[in-house]
C-alpha positions, -999 to 999 in steps of 0.1 A, spaced: -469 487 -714 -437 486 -696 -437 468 -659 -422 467 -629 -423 426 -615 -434 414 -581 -394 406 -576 -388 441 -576 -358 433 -602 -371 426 -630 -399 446 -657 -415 435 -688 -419 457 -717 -447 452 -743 -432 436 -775 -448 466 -796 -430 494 -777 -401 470 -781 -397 472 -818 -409 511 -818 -379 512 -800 -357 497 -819 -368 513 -850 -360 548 -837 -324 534 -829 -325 530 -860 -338 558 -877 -312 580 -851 -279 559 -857 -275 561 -823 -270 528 -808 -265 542 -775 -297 523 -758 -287 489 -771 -253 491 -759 -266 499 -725 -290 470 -728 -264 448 -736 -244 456 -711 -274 450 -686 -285 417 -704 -245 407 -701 -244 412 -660 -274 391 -660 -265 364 -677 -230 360 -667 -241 328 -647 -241 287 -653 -261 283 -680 -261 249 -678 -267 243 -638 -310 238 -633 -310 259 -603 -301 293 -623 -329 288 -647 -354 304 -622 -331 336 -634 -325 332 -668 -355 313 -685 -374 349 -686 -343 365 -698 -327 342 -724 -354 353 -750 -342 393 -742 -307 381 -745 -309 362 -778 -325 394 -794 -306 418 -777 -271 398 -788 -284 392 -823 -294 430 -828 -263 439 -817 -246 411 -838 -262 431 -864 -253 463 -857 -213 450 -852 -214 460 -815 -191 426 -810 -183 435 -768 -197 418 -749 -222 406 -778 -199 371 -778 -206 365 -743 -240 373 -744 -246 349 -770 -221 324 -761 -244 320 -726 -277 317 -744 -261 290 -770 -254 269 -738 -287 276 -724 -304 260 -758 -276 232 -757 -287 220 -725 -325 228 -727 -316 206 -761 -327 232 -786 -289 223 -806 -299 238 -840 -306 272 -820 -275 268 -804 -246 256 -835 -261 289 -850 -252 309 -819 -220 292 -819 -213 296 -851 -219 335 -851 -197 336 -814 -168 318 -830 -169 346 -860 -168 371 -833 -145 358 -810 -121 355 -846 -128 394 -849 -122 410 -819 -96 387 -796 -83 362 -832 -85 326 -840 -55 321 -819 -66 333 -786 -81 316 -755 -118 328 -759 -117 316 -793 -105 281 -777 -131 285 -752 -158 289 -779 -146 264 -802 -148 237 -769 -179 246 -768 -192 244 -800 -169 207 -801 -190 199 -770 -220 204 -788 -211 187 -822 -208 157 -799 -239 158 -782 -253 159 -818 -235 129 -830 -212 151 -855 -178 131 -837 -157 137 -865 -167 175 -865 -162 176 -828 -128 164 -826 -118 186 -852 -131 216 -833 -116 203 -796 -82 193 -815 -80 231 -825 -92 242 -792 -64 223 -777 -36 230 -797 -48 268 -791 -48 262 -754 -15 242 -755 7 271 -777 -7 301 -755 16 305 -726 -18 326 -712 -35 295 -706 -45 286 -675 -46 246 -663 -86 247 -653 -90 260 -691 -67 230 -705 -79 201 -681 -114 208 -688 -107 205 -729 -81 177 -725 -109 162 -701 -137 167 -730 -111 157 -759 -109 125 -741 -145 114 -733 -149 123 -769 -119 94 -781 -133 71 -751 -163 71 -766 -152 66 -801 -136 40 -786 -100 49 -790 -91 45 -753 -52 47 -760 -58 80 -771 -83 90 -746 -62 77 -717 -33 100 -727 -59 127 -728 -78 120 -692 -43 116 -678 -28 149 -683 -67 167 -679 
């Protein structure tokens, strides 16, 4: 029911023990086992989600990390449930499962509000993201607004650092180039 893989790394653990033990999580109040499993899932995950030659590691995980980051979404265990599920909305994005991902963005955003606030540089992060997205969806207008907020974020928080701000400035303005508002998008692509 639970095993050890050929990798020596990884296990797999039948989907019934699974939920028997999450019910008795449950049943306890003690969240103890989840927290330690998100913590695990987090230190696996915290790689490119979007470059082909991690998916080898994290195609057999993402599925553990969705339900691992929504469970503890649930349960309001918001660190580092934001990351968690801010890597496996990037995975769906680029393996182009988008409505999966919006609602993983969506719930990220909320938490990234919660625990660091709607002013601070995850948040802008997130919200880049989720503008990124938007655009890849054909939502234009919604992804300028969500990449006009990240950037003014970015922009007022002397925290900020230039990668973070050329690569939103850079995204901000493919989004106006392709709109075709290339005075815009010039000014953009030039400071990025």
């Amino acid at each position: 029911l639970a095993r050890r893989r050929e990798d020596g790394v990884s296990f797999s653990i039948h989907r019934v023990i699974q939920e028997i033990l999450r019910q008795q999580q449950i049943k306890n109040g003690a969240l103890v086992g989840l927290q330690t499993a998100l913590d695990w899932i987090h230190s696996r995950v915290a790689i490119s989600a979007t470059d082909p030659r991690s998916w080898n590691i994290l195609t057999p995980i993402i599925p553990h990390a969705h339900c691992i980051g929504t469970f503890a979404h649930f349960h309001a265990i918001l660190t580092p449930t934001a990351r968690v599920l801010n890597q496996v909305a990037l995975y769906f994005k680029t393996k182009a499962r988008f409505n999966e991902s919006a609602a993983l963005y969506e719930k990220v955003l909320a938490i990234d509000a919660k625990t660091a606030g709607p002013a601070s540089l995850e948040y802008a992060n997130s919200l880049n993201n989720y503008g990124q997205l938007l655009e890849t969806i054909g939502k234009s207008r919604e992804a300028e607004g969500a990449m006009r907020h990240a950037l003014s974020i970015l922009e007022s928080n002397p925290q900020a650092r230039s990668e973070e701000l050329a690569g939103i400035l850079g995204n901000y303005g493919r989004l106006l180039q392709s709109a075709g508002r290339f005075p815009e998008a010039e000014e953009k692509l030039r400071r990025a």
